[in-house]
N, CA and C atoms as an extended XYZ file, in Angstrom:
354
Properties=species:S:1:pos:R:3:atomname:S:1:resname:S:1:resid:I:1 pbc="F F F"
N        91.974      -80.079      -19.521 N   UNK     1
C        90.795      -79.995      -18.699 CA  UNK     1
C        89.722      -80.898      -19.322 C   UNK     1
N        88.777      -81.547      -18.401 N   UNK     2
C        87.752      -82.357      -18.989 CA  UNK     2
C        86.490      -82.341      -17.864 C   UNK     2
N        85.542      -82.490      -18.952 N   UNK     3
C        84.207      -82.730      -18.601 CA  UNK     3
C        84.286      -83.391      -17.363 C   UNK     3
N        84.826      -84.409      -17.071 N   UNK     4
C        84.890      -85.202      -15.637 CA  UNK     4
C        85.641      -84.345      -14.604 C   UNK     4
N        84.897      -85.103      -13.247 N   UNK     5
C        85.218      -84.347      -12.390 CA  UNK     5
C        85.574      -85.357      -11.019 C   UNK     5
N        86.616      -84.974      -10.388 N   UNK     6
C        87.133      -86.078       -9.652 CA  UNK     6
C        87.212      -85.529       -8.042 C   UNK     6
N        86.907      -86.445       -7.489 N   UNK     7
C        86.798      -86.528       -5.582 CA  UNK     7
C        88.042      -86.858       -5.292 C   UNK     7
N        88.665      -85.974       -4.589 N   UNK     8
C        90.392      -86.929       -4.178 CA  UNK     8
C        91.033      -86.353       -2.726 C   UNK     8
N        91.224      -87.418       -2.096 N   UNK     9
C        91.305      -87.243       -0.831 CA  UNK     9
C        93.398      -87.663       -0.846 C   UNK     9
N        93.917      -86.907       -0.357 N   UNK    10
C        95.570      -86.347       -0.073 CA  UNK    10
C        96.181      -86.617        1.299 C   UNK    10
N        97.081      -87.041        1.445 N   UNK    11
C        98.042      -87.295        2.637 CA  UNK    11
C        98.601      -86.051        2.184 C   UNK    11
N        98.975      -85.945        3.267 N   UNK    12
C       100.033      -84.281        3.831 CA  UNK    12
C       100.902      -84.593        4.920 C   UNK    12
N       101.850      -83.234        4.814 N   UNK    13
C       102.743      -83.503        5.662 CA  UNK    13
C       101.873      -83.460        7.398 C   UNK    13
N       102.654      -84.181        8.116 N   UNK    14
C       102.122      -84.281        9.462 CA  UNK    14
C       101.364      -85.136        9.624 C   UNK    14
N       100.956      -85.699        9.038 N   UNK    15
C        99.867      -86.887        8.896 CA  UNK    15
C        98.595      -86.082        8.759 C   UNK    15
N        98.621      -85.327        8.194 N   UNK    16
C        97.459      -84.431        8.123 CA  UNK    16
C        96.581      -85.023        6.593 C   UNK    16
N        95.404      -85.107        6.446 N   UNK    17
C        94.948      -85.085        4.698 CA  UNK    17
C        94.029      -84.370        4.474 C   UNK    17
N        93.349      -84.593        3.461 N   UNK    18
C        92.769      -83.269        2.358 CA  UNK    18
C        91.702      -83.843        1.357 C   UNK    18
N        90.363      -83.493        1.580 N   UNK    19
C        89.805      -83.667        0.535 CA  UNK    19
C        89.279      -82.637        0.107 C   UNK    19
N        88.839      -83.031       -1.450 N   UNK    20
C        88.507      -81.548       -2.367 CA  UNK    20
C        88.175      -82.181       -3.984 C   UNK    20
N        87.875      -81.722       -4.591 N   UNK    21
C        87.882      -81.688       -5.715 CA  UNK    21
C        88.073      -81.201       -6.853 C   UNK    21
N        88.324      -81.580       -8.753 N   UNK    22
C        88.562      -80.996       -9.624 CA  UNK    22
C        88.366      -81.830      -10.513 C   UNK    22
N        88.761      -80.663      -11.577 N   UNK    23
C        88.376      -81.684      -12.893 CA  UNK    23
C        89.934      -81.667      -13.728 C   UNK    23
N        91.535      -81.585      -12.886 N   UNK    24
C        92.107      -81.442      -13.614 CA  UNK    24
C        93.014      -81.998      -13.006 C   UNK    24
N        93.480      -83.328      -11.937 N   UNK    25
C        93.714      -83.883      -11.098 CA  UNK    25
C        95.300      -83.661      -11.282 C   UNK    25
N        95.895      -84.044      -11.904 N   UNK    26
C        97.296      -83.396      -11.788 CA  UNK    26
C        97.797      -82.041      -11.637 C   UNK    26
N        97.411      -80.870      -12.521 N   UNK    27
C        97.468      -79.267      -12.353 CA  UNK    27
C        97.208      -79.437      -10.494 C   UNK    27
N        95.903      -79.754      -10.581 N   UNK    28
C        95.664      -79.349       -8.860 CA  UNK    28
C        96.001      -79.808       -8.018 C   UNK    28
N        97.268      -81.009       -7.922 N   UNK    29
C        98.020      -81.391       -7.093 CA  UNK    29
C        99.280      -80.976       -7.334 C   UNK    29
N        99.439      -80.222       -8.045 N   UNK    30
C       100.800      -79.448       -8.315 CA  UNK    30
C       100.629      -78.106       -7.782 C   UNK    30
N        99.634      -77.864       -8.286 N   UNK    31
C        99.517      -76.511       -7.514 CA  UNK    31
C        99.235      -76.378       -6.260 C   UNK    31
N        98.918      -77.735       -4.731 N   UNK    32
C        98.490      -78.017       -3.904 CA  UNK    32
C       100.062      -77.979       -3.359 C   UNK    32
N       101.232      -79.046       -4.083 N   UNK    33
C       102.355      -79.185       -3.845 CA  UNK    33
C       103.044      -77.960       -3.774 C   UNK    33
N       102.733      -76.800       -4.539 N   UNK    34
C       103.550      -75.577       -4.724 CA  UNK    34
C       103.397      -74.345       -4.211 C   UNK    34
N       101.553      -74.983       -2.910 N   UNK    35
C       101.739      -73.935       -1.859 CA  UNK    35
C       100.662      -73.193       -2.314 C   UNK    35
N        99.905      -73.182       -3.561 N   UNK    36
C        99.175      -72.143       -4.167 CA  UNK    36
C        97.770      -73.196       -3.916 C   UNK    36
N        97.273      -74.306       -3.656 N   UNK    37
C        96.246      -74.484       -3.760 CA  UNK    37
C        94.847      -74.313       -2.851 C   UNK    37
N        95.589      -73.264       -1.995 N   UNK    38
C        94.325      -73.457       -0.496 CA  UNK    38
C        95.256      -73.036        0.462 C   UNK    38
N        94.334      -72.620        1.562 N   UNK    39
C        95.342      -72.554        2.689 CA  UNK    39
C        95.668      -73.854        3.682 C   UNK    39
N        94.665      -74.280        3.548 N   UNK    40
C        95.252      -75.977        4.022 CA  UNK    40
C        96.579      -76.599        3.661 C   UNK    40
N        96.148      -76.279        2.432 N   UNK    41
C        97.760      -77.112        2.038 CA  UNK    41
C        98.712      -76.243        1.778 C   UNK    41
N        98.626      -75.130        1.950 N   UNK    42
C       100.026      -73.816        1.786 CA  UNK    42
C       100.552      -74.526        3.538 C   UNK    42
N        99.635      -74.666        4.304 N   UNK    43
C       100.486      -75.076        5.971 CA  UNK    43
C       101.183      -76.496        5.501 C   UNK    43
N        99.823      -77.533        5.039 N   UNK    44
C       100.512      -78.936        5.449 CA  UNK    44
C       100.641      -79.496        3.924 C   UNK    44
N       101.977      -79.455        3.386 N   UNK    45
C       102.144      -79.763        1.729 CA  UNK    45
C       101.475      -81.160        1.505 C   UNK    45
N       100.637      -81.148        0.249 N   UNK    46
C       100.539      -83.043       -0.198 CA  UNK    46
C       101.581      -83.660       -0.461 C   UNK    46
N       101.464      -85.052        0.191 N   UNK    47
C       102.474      -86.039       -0.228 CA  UNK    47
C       102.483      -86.932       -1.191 C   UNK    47
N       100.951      -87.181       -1.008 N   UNK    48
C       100.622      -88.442       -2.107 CA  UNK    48
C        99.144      -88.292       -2.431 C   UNK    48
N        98.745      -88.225       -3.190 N   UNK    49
C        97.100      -89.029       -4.238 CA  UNK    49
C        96.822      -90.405       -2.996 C   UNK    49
N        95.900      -90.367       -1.905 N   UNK    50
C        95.528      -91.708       -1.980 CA  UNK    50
C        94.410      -92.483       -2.381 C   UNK    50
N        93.352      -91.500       -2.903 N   UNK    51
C        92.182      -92.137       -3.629 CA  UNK    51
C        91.476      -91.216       -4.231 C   UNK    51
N        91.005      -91.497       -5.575 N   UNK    52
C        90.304      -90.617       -6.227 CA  UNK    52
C        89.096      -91.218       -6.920 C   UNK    52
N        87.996      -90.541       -6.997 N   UNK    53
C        86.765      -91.129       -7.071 CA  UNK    53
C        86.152      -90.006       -8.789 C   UNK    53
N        85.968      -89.997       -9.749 N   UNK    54
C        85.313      -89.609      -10.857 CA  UNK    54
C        83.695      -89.307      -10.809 C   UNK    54
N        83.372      -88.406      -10.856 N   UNK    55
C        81.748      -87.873      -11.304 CA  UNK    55
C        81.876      -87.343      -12.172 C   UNK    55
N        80.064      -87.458      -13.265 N   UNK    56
C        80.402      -86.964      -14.295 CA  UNK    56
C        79.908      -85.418      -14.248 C   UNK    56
N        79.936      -84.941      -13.285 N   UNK    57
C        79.638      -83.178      -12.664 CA  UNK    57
C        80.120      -82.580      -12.262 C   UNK    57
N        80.090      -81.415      -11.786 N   UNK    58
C        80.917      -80.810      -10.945 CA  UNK    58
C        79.821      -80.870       -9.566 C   UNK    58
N        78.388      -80.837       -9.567 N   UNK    59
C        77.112      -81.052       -9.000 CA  UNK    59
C        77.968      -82.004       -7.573 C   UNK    59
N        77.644      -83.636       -8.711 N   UNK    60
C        77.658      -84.309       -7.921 CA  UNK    60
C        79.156      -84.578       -6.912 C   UNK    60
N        79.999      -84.345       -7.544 N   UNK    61
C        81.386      -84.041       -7.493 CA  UNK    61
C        81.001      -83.306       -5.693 C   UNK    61
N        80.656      -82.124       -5.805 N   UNK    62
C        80.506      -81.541       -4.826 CA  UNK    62
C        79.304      -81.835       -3.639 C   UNK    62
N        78.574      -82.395       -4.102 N   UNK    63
C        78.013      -83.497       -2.876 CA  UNK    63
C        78.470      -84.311       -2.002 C   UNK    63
N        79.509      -85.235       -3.321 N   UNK    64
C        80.408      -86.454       -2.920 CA  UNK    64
C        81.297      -86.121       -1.737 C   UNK    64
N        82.128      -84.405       -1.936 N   UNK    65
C        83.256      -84.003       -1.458 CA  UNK    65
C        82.257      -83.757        0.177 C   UNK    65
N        81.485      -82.926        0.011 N   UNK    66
C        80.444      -82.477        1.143 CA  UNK    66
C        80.108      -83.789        2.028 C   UNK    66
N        79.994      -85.014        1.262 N   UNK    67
C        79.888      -86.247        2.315 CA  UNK    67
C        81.379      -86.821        2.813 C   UNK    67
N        82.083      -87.029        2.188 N   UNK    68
C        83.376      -87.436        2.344 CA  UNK    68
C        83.850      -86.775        3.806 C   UNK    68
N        83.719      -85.196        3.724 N   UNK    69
C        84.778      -84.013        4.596 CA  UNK    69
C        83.750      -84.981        5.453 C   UNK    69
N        82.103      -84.832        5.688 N   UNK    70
C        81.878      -85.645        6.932 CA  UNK    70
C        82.186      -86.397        7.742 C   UNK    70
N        82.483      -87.350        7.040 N   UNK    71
C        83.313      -89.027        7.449 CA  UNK    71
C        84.441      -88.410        8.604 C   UNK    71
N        84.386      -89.540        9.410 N   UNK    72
C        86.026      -89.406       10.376 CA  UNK    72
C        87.040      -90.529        9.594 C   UNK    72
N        87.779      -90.192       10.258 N   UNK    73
C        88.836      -91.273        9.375 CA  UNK    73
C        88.538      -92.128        9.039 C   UNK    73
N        87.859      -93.195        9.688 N   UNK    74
C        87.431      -94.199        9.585 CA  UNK    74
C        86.667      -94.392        8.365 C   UNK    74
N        86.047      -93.139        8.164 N   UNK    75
C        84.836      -93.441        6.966 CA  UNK    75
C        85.390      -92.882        5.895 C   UNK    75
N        86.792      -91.717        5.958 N   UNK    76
C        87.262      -91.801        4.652 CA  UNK    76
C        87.772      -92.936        4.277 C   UNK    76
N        88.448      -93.348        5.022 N   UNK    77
C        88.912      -95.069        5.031 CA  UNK    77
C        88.434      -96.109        4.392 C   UNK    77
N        87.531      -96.174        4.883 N   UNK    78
C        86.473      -97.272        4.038 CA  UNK    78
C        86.160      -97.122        2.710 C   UNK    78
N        85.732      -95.327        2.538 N   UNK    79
C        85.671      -94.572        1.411 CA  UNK    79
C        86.983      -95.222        0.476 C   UNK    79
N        88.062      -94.862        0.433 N   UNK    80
C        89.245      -95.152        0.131 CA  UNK    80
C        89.739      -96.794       -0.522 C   UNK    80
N        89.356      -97.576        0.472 N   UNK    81
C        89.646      -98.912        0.244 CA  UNK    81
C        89.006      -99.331       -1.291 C   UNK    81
N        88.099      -98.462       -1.769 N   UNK    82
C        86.994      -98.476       -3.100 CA  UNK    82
C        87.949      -97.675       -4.306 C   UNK    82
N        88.834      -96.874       -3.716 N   UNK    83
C        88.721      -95.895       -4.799 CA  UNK    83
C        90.561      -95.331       -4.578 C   UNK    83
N        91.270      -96.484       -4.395 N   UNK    84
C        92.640      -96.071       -4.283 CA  UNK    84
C        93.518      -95.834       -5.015 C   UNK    84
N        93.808      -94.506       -5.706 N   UNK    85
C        95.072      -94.241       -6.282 CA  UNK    85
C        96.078      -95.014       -6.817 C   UNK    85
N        96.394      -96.384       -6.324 N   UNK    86
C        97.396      -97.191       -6.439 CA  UNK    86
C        96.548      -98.484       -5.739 C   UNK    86
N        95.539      -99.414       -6.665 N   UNK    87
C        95.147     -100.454       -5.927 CA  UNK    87
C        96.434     -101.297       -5.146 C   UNK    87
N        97.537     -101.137       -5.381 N   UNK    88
C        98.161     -102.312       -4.720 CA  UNK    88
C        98.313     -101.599       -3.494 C   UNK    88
N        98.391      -99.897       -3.176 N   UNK    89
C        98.849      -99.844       -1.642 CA  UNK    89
C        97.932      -99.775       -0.573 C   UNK    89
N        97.562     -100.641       -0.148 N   UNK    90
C        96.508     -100.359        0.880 CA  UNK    90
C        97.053      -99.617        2.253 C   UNK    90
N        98.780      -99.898        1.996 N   UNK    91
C        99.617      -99.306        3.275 CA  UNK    91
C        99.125      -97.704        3.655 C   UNK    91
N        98.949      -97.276        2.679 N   UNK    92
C        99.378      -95.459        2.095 CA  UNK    92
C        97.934      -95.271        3.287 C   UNK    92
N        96.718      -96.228        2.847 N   UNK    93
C        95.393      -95.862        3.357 CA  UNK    93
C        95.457      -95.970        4.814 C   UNK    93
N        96.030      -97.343        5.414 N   UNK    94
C        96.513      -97.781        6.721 CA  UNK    94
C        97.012      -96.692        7.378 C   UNK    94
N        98.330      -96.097        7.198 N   UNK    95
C        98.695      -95.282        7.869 CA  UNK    95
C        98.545      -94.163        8.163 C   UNK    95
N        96.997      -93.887        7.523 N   UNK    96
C        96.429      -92.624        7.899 CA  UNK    96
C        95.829      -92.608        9.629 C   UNK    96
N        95.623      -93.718        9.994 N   UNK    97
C        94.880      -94.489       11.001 CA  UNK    97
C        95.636      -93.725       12.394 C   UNK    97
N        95.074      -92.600       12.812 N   UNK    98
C        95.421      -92.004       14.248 CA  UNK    98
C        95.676      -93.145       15.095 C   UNK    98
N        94.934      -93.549       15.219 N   UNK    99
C        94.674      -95.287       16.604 CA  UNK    99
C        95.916      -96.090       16.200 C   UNK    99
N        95.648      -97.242       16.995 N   UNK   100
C        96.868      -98.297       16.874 CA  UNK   100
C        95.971      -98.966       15.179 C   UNK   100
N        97.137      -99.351       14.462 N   UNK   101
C        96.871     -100.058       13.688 CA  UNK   101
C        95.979     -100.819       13.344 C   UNK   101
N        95.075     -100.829       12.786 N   UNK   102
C        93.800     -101.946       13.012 CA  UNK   102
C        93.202     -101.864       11.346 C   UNK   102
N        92.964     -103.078       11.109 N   UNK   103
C        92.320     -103.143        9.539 CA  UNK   103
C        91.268     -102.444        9.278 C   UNK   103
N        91.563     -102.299        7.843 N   UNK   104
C        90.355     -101.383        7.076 CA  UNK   104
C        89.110     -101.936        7.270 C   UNK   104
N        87.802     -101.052        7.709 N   UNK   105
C        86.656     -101.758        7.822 CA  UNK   105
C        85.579     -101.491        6.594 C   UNK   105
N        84.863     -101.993        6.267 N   UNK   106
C        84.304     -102.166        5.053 CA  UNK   106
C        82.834     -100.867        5.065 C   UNK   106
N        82.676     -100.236        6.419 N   UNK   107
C        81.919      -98.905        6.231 CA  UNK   107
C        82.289      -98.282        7.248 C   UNK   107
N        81.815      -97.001        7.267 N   UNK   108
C        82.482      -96.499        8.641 CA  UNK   108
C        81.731      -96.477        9.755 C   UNK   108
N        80.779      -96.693        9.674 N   UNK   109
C        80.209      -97.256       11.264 CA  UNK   109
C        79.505      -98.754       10.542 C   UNK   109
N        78.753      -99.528       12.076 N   UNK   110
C        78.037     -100.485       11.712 CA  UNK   110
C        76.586     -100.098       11.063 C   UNK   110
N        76.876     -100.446        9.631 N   UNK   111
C        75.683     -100.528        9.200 CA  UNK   111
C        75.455      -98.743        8.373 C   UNK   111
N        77.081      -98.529        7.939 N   UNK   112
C        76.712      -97.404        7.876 CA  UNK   112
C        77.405      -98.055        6.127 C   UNK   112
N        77.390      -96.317        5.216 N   UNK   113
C        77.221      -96.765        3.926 CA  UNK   113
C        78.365      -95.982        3.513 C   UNK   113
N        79.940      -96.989        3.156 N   UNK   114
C        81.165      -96.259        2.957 CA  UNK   114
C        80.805      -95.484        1.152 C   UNK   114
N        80.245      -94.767        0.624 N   UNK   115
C        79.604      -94.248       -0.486 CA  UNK   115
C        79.171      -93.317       -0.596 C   UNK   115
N        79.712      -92.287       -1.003 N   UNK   116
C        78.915      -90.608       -1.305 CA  UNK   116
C        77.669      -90.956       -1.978 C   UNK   116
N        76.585      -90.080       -1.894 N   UNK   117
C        75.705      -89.745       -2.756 CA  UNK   117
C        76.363      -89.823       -3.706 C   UNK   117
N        75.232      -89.970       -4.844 N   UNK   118
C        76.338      -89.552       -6.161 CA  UNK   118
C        74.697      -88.358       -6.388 C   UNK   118
């Protein structure tokens, strides 16, 4: 366990995802995987980590998460493209995309600010 505290948004089964936070990023995706972490994910299991974001709070941590759940896809999206699990897959982020396929946009509306409070 550590002082840091991390924002991390989850693919699930169904195309479903998940954001939330912790300060112990593996334990709590194991325990997310094993049915015990929430009732969200006891229905739709995680598949993959696709972006995780570090605060040094649990404070701000929980602001971040409180703006994030806001966002529609689009704006976790954007969110994401900053803060991906695996910089090389941008696929993992793509195919979260309900709509037809269409590139990552750089905020989630025009003129809007892909960035939690911190």
């Amino acid at each position: 366990m550590t002082d840091t505290w991390i924002l991390y948004w989850l693919a699930c089964e169904h195309q479903k995802t998940y954001v939330g936070i912790t300060n112990d990023l593996a334990k709590r995706f194991k325990t997310h995987q094993a049915g015990r972490g929430g009732r969200f994910t006891r229905a739709f299991r995680p598949t993959a980590i696709l972006a995780v974001q570090p605060f040094p709070d649990r404070a701000s941590a929980s602001r971040a998460e409180r703006w994030l759940k806001a966002q529609g896809v689009a704006g976790k999206r954007a969110w994401a493209r900053n803060h991906l699990s695996d910089p090389a897959d941008q696929s993992s982020v793509q195919a979260i995309d309900r709509e037809a396929v269409r590139p990552l946009r750089e905020s989630a509306e025009p003129g809007g600010n892909a960035e939690p409070p911190n």
